[in-house]
Rosetta silent file (secondary structure, phi, psi, omega in degrees, C-alpha in Angstrom):
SEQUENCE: XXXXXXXXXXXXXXXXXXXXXXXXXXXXXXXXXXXXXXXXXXXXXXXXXXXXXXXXXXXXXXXXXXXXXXXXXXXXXXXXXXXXXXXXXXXXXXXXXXXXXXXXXXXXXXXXXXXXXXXXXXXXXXXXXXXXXXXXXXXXXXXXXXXXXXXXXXXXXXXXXXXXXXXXXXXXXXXXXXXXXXXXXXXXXXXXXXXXXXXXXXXXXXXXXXXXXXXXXXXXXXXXXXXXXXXXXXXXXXXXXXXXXXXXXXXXXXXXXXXXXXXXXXXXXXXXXXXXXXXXXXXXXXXXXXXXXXXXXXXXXXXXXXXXXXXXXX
SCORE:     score description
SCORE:     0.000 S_00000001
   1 L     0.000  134.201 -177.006  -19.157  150.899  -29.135 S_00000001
   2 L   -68.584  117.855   87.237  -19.340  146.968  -29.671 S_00000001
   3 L    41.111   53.201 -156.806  -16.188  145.680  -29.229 S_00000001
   4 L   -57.564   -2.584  172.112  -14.688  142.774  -32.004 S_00000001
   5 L   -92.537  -11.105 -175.723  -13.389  140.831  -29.490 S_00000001
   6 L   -50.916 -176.140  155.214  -16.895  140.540  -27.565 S_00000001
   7 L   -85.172  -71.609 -164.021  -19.698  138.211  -28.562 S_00000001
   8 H   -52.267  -19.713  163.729  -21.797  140.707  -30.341 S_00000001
   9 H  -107.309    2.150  149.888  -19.378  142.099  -31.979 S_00000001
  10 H   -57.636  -58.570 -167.440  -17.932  138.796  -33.578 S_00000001
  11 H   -60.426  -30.787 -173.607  -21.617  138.433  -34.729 S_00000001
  12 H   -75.038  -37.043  171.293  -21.573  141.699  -36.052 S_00000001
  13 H   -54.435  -56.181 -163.214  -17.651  140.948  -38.073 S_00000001
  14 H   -53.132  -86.182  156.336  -19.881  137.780  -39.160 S_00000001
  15 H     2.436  -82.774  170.885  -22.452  139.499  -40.854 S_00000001
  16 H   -27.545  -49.835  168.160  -20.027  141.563  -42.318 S_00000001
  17 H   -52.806  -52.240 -166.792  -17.981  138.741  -43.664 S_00000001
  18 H   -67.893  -62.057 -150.153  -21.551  137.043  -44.928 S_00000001
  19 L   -82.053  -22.007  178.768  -22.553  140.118  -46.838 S_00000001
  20 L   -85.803  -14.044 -166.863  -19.108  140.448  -48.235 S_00000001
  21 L    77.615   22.653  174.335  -19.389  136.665  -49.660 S_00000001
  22 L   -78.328  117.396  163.828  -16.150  135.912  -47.121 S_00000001
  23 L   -83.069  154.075  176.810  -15.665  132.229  -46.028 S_00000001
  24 E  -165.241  158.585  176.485  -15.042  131.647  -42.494 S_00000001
  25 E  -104.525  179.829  176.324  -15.727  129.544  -39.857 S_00000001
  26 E  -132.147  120.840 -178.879  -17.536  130.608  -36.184 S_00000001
  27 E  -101.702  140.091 -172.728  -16.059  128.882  -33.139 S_00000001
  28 E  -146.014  106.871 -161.146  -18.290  128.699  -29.842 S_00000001
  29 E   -74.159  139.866  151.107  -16.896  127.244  -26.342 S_00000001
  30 E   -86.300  -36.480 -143.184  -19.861  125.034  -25.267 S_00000001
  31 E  -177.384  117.721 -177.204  -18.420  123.482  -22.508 S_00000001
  32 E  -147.351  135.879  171.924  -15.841  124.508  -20.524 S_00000001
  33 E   -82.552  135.509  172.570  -13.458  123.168  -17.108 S_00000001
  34 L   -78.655  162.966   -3.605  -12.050  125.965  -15.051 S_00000001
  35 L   -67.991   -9.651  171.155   -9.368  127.448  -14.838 S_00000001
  36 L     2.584  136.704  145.489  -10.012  127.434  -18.677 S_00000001
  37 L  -106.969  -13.927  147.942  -10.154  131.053  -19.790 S_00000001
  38 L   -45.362  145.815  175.944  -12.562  130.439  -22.163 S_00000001
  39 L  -126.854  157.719  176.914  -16.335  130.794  -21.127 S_00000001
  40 L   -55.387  125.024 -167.860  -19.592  129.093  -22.075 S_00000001
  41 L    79.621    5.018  156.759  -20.647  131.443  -25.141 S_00000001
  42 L  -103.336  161.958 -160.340  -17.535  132.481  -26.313 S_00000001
  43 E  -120.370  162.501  133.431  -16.941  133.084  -29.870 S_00000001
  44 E  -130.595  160.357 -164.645  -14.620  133.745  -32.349 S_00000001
  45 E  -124.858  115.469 -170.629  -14.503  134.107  -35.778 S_00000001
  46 E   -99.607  146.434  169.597  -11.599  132.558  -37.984 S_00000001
  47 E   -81.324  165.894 -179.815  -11.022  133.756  -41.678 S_00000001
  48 L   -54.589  -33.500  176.060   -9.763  131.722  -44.764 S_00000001
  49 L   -95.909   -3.276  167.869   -6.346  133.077  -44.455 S_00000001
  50 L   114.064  -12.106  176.711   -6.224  132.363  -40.393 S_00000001
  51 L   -64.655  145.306  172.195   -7.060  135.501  -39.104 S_00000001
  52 E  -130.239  149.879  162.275   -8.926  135.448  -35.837 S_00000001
  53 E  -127.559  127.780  161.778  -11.458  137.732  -34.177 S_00000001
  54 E   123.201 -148.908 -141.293  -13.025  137.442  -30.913 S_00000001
  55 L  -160.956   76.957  174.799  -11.982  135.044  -28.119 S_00000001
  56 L   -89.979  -12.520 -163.947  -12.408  131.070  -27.043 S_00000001
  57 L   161.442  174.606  177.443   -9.040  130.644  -24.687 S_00000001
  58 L   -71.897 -153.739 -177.907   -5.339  131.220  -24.374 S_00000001
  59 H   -50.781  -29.974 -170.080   -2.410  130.297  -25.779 S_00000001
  60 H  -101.805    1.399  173.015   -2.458  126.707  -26.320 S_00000001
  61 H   -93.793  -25.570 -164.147   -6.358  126.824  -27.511 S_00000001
  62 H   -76.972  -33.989  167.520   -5.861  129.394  -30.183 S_00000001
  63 H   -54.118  -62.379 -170.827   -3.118  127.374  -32.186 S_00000001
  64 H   -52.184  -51.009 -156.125   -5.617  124.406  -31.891 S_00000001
  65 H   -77.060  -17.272  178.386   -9.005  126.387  -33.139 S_00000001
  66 H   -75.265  -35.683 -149.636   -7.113  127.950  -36.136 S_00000001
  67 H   -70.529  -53.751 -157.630   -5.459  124.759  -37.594 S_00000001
  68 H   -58.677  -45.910 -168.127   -9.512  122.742  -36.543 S_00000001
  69 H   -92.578    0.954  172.564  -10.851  125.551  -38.176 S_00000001
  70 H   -68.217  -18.885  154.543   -9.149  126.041  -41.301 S_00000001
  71 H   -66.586  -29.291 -179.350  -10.319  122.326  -41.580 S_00000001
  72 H   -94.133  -38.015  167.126  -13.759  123.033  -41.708 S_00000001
  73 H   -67.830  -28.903 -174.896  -13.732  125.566  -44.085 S_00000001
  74 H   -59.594  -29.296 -171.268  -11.840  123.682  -46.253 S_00000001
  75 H  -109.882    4.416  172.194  -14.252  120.614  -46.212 S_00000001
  76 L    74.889  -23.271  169.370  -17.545  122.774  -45.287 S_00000001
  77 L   -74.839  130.044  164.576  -18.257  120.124  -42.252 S_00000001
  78 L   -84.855 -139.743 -170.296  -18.772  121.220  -38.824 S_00000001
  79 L  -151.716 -158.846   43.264  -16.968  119.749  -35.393 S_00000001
  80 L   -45.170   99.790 -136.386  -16.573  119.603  -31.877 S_00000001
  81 E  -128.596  110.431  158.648  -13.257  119.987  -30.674 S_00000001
  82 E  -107.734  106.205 -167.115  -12.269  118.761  -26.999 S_00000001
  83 E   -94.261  138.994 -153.919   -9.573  120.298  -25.610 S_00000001
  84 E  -171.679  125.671 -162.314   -8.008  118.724  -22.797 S_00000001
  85 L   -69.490  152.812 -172.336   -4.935  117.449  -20.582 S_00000001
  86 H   -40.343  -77.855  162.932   -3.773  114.127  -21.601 S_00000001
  87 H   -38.381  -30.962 -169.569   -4.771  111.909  -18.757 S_00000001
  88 H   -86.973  -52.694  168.042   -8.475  113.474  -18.240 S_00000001
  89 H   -22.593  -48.581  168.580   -8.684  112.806  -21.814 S_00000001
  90 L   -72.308   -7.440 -174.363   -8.242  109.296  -21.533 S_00000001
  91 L  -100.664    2.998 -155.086  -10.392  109.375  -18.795 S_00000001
  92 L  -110.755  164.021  157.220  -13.638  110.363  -20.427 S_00000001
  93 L   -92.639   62.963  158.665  -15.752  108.877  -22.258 S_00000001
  94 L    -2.840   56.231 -161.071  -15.639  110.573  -25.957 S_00000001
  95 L   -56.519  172.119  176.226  -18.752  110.153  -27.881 S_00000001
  96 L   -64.402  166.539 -151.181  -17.860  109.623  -31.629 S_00000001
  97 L    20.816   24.395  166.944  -16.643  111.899  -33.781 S_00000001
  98 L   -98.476  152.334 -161.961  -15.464  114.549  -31.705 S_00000001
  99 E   -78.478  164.688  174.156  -11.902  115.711  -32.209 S_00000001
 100 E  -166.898  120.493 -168.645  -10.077  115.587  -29.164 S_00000001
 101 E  -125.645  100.345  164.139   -6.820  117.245  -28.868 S_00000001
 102 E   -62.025  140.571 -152.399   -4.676  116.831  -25.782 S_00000001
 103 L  -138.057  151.308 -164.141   -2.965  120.054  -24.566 S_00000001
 104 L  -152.397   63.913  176.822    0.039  120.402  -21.953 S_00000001
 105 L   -87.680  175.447 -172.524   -0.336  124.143  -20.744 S_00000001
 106 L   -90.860  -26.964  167.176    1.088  124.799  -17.796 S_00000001
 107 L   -80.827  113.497  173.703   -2.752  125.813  -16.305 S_00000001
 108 L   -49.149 -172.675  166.208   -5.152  122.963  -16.106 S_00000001
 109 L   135.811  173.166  165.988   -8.504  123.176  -17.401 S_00000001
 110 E   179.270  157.678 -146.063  -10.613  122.075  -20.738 S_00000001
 111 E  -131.551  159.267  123.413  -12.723  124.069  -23.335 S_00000001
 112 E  -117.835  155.256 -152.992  -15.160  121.888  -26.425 S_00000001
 113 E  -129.538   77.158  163.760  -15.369  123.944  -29.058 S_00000001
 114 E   -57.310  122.443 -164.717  -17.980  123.915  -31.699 S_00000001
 115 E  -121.461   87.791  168.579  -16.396  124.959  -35.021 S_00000001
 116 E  -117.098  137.489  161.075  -19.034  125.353  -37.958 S_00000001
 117 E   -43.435  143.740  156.229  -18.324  126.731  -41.677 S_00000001
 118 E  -127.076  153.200 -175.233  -20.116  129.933  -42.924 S_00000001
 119 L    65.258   49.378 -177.931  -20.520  130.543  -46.323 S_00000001
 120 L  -116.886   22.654  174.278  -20.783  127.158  -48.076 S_00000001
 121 L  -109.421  145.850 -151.328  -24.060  127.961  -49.376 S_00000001
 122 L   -43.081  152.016  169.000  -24.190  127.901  -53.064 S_00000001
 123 E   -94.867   99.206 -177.625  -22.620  130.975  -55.085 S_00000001
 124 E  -100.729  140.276  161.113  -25.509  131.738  -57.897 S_00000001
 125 E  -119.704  120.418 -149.794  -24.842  133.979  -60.596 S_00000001
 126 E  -133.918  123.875 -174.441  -27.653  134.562  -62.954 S_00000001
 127 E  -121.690  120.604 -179.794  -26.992  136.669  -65.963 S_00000001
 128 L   139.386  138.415  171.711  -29.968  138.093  -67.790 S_00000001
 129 L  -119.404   40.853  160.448  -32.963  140.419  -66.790 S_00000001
 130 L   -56.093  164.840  152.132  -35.776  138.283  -67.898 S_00000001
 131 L   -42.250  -47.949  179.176  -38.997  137.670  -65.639 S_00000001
 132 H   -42.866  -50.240 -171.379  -37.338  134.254  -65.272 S_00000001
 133 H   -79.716  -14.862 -164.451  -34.132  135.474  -64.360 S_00000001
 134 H  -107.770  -20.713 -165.326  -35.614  137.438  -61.921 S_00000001
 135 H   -92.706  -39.107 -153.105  -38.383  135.328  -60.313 S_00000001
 136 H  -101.341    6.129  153.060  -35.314  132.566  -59.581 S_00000001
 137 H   -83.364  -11.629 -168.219  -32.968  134.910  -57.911 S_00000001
 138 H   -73.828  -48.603 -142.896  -36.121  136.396  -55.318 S_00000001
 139 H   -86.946  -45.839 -174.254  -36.468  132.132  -54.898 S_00000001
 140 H   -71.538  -52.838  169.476  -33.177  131.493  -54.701 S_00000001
 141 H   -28.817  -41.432 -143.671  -32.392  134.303  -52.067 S_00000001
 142 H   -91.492  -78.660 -169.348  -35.528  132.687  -49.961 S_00000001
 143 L   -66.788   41.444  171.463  -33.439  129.555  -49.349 S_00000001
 144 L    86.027  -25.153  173.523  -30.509  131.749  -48.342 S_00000001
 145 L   -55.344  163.559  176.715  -27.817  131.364  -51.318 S_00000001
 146 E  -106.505  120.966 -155.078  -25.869  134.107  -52.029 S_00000001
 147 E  -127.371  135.433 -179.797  -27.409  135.452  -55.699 S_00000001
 148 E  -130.122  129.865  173.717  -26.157  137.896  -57.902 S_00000001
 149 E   -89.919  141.330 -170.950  -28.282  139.372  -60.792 S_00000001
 150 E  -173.538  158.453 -156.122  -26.331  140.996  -63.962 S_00000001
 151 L  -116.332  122.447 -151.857  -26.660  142.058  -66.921 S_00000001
 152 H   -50.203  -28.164 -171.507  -24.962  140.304  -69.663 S_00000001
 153 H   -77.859  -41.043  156.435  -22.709  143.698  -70.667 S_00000001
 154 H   -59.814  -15.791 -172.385  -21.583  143.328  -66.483 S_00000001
 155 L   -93.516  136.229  138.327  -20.455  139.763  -66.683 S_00000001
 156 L  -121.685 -140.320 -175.364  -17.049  138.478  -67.095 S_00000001
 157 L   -77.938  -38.281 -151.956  -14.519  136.315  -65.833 S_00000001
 158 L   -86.786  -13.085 -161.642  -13.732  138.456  -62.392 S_00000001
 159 L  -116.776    4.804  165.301  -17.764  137.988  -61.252 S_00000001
 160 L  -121.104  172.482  159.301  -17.388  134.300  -60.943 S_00000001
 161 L  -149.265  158.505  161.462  -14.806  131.322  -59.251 S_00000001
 162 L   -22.173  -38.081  172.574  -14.695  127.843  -59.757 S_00000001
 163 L   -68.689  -14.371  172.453  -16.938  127.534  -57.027 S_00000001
 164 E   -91.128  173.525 -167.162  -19.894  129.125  -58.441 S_00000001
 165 E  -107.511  117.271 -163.041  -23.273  128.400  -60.054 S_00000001
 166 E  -123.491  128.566  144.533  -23.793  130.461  -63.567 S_00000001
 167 E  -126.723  123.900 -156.185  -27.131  130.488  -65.249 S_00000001
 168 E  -124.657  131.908 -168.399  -27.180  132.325  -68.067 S_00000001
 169 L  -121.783   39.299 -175.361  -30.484  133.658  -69.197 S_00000001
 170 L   -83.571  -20.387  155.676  -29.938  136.440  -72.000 S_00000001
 171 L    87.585   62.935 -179.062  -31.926  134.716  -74.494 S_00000001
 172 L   110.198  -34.273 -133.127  -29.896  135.922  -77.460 S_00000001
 173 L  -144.924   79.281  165.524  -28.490  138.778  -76.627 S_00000001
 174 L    73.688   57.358  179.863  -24.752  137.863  -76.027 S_00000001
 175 H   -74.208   -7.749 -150.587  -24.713  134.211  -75.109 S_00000001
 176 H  -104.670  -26.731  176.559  -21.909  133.699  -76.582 S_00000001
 177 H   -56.603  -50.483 -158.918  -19.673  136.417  -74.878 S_00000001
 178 H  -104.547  -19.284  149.678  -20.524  135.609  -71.469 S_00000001
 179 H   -38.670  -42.664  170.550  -20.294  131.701  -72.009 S_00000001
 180 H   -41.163  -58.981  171.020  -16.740  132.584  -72.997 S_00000001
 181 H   -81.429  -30.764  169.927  -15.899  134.134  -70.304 S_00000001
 182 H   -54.055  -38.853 -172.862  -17.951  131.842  -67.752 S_00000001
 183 H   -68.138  -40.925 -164.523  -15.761  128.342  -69.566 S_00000001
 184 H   -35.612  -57.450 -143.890  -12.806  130.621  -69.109 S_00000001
 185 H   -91.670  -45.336 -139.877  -13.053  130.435  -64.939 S_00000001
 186 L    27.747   77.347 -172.797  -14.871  127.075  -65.128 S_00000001
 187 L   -54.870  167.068  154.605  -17.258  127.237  -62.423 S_00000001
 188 L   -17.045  -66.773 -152.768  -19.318  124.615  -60.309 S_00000001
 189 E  -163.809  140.386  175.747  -22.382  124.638  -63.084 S_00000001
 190 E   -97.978   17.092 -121.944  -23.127  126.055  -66.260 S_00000001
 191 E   -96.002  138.253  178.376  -26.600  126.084  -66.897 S_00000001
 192 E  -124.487 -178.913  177.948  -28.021  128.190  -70.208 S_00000001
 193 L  -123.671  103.054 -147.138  -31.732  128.920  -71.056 S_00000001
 194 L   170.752  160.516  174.972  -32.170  127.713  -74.497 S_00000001
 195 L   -87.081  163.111 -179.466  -33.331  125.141  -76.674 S_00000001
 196 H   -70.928   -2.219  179.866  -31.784  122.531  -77.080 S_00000001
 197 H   -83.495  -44.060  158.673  -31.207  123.330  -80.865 S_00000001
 198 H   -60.173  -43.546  160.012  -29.875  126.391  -79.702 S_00000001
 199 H   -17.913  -73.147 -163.535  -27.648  124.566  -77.735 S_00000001
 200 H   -81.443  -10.369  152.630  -25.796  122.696  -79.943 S_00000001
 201 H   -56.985  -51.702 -150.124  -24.902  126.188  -82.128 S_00000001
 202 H   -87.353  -41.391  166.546  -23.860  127.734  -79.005 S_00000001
 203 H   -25.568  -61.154  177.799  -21.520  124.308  -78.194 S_00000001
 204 H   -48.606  -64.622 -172.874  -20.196  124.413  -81.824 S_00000001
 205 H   -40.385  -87.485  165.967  -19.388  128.306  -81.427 S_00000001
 206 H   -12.238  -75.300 -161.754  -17.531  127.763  -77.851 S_00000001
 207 H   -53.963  -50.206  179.795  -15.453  124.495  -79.535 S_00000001
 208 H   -32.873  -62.466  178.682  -14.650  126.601  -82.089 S_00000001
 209 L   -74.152   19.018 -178.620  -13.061  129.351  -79.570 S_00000001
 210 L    69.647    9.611  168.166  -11.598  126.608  -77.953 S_00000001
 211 L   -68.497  148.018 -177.671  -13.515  125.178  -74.684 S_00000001
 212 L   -83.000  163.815 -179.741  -12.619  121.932  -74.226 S_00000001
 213 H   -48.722  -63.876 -161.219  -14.517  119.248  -74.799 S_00000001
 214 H   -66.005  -12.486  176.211  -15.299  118.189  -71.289 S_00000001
 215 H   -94.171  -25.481  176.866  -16.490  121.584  -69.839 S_00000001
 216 H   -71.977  -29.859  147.557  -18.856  121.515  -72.506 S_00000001
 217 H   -30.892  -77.161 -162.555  -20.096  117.946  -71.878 S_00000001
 218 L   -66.838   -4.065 -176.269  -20.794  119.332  -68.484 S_00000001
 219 L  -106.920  134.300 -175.799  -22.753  122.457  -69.467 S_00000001
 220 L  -103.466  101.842  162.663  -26.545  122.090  -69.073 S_00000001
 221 L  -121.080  122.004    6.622  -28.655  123.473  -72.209 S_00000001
 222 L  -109.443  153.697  178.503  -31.156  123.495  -72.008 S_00000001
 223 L   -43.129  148.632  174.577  -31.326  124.339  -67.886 S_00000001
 224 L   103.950  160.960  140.748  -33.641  123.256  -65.586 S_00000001
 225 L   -44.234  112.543  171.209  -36.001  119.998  -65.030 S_00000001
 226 L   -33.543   96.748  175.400  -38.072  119.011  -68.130 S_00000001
 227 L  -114.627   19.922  176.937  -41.143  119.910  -66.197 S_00000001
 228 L    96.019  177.450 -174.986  -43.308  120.264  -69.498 S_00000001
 229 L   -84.521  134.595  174.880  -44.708  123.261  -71.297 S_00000001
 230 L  -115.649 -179.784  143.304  -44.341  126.285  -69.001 S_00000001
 231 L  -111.389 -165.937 -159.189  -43.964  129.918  -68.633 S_00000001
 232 H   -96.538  -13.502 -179.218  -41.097  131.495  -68.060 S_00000001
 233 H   -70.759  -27.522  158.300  -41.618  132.345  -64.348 S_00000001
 234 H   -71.328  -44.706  176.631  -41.898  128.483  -63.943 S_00000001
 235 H   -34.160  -36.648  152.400  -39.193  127.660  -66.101 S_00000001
 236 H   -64.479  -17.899  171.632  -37.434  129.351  -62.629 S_00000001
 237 H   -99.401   -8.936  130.372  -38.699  126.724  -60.697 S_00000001
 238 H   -26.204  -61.537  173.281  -37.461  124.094  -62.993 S_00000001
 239 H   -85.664  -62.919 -178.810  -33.649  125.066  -62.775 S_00000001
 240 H   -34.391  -34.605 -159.523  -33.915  125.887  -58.935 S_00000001
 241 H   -79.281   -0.354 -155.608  -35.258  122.354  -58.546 S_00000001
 242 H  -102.347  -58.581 -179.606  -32.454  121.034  -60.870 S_00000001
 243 H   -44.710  -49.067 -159.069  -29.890  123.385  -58.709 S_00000001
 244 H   -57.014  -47.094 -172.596  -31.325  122.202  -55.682 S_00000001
 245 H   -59.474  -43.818  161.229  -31.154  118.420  -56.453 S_00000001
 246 H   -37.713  -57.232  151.268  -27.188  118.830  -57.321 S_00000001
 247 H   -25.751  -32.218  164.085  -26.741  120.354  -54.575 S_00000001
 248 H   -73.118  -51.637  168.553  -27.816  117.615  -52.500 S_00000001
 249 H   -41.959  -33.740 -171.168  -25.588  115.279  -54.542 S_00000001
 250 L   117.699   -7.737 -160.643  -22.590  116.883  -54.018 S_00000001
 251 L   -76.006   -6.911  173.541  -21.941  118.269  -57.229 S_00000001
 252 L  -106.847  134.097 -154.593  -21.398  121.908  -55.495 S_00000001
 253 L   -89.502  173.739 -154.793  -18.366  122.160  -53.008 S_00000001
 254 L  -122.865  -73.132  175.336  -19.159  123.226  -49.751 S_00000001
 255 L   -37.538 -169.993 -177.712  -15.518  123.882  -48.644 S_00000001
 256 L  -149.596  179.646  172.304  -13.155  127.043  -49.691 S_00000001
 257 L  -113.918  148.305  177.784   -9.854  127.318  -50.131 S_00000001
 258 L  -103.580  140.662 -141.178   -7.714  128.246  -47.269 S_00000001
 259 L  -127.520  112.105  173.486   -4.503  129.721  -46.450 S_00000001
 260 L  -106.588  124.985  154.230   -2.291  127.809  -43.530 S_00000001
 261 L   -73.324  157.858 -167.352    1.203  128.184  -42.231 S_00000001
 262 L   -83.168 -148.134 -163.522    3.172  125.446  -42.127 S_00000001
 263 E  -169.618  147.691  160.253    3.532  124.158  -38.619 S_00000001
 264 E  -123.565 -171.197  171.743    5.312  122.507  -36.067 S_00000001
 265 E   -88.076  124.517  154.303    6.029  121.030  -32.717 S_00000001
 266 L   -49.807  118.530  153.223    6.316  123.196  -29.620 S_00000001
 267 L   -42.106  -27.613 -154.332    9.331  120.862  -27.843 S_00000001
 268 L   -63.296  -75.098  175.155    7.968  121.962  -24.486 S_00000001
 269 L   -76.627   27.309 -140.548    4.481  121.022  -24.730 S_00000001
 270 L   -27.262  106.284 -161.369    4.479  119.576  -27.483 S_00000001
 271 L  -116.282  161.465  174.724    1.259  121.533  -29.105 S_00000001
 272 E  -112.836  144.166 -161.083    1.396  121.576  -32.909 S_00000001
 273 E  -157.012  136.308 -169.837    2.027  125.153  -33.584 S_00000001
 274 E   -55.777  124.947  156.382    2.366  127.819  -36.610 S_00000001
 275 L   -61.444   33.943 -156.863    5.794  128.211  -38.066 S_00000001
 276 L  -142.073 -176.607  176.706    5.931  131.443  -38.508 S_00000001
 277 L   -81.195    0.957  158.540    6.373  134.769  -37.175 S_00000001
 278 L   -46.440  -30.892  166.595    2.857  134.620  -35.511 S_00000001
 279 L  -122.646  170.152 -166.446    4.413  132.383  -32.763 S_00000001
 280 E   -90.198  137.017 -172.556    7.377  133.092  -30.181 S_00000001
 281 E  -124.823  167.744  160.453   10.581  131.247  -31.628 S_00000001
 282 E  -155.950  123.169  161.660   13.740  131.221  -29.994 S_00000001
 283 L   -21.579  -65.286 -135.454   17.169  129.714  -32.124 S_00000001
 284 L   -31.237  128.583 -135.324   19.397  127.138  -30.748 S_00000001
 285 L     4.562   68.123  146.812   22.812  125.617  -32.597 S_00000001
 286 L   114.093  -40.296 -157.086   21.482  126.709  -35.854 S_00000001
 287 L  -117.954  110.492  149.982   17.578  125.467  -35.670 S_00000001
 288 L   -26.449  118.946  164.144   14.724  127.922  -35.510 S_00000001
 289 E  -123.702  147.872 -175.287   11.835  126.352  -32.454 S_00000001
 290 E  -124.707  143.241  169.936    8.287  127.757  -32.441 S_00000001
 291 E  -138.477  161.148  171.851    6.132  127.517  -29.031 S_00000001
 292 L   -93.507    5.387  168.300    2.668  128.404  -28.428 S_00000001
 293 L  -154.637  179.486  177.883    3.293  130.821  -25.881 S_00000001
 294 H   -67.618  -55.910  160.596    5.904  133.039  -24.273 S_00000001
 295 H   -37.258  -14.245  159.892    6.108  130.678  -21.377 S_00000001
 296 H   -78.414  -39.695 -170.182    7.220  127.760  -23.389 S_00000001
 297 H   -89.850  -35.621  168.242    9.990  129.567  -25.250 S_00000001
 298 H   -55.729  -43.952  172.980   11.244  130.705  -21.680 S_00000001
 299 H   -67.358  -11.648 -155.531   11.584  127.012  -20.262 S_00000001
 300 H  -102.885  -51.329 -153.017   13.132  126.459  -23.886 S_00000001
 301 H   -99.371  -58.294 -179.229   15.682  129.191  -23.505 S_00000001
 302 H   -66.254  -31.193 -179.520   16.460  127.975  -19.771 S_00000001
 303 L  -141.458   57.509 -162.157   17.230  124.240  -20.391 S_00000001
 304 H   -54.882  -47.961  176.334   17.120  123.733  -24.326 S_00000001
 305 H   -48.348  -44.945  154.456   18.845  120.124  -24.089 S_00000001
 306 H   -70.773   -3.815  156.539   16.196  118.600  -21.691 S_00000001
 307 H  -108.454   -4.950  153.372   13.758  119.271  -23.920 S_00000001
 308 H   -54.408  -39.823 -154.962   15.682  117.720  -26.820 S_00000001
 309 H   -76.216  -43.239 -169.277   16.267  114.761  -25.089 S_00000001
 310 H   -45.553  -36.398 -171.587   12.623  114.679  -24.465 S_00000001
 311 H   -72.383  -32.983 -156.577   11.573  114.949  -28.284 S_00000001
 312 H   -81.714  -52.980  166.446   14.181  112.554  -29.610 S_00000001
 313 H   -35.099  -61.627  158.072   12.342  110.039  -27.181 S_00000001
 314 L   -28.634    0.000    0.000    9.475  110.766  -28.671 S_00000001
């Protein structure tokens, strides 16, 4: 049996995750100094809410890769992460834009840590069972999006998020229902398949029921690139090329949203470190301290006042 802390069986949680529509990021040691306990190829996998599975290092790298990576899902950008004692750090030559986070474990050593987002590729939701509807989810699926086909009597509010991509292709046959509920969530894009005559009936209807002005501004009827008289399996390659081009632009987030603890300073080491019951605390006169390991909160416990004096220097 595979193992979830292994590498194959991160890749296998990944999958899982992917298939479920779960963001997360995937962390990968690239480069590593012994005694590091991290290895070249190891992986882990962090979730939206901070959970981790699988294995890049010890104590004072795991505090670092959730906080880096809860940053990438949020913004959808990957990283590099160099982890690293203070002094070699300073000693290196950096190239640009890698993160670099000095660390003060009691074990030498130094890990970089690629950190890339999964699941920032677009959420499409395509309501309708037309040829149309049908030829641009096989098309969309090809580049990889995550595409859900439904049938206007399946859609509501609960089958979308802000973050998604709605095209709604029912032709007729209860545009008006599942527009409701699509302004309701107000997703990424709006797109309907209609004329533009139809359009401005289905606008009117909507204002009526109360959509605001500005998500309706923002709703494209009818969808797609003008590309001329068509049929309807082109008319899917119109709105993909229309999705696509947003998509370059920016107009579809990348990020997720993410769940963090708040966080503090280890005194010992000072590591930035989850405030919560996820790391070893210890009291003193009154004021909860979080460390990133057991070994911190013991030197903490044995001489709390030299390590005050140290932080108040700081």
């Amino acid at each position: 049996m595979t193992s979830p802390t292994d590498g194959w069986g991160v890749m296998q949680r990944a999958l899982e995750l992917s298939q479920q529509g779960e963001p997360f990021a995937l962390a990968t040691v690239v480069w590593r100094q012994a005694p590091s306990s991290g290895h070249i190829g190891s992986r882990a996998i962090v979730t939206a809410n901070g959970e981790v599975v699988g294995w890049v290092g010890g104590a004072c790298a795991e505090p670092v890769l959730i906080r880096e990576a809860l940053d990438v899902i949020a913004s959808g950008e990957p990283r590099l992460v160099w982890l690293g004692q203070s002094e070699e750090l300073d000693a290196m030559h950096i190239p640009h834009g890698v993160v670099t986070v000095p660390i003060s474990c009691q074990s030498d050593g130094a890990l970089q840590i690629y950190i890339e987002p999964a699941q920032n590729t677009p959420h499409l939701v395509i309501v309708g069972r037309s040829p149309m509807a049908v030829t641009l989810s096989e098309m969309a699926q090809l580049l990889d999006w995550r595409v859900e086909l439904l049938d206007a009597a399946a859609f509501d509010a609960t089958s979308i998020s802000s973050r998604s991509v709605v095209v709604v292709a029912t032709q007729g046959h209860g545009d008006e229902d599942v527009l409701l509920a699509a302004c309701s969530v107000k997703p990424a894009y709006v797109g309907v398949v209609a004329s533009a005559r139809r359009g401005d009936a289905l606008r009117g209807f909507l204002a009526d029921h109360g959509v605001a002005a500005e998500v309706l501004d923002a709703m494209q009827i009818p969808a797609g690139v003008d590309l001329g008289r068509t049929t309807h399996r082109e008319m899917a390659v119109a709105i993909l090329a229309d999705l696509v081009r947003r998509r370059g632009l920016g107009e579809f987030p990348t990020g997720a949203a993410v769940t963090s603890a708040p966080t503090t300073v280890d005194p010992v080491c000072q590591m930035t470190v989850a405030a919560d019951d996820s790391t070893p605390s210890f009291e003193h006169d009154g004021v909860v301290y979080h460390f990133c390991c057991p070994g911190c909160r013991y030197s903490f416990k044995e001489d709390p006042a030299s390590f005050l004096v140290q932080e108040a220097k700081c």
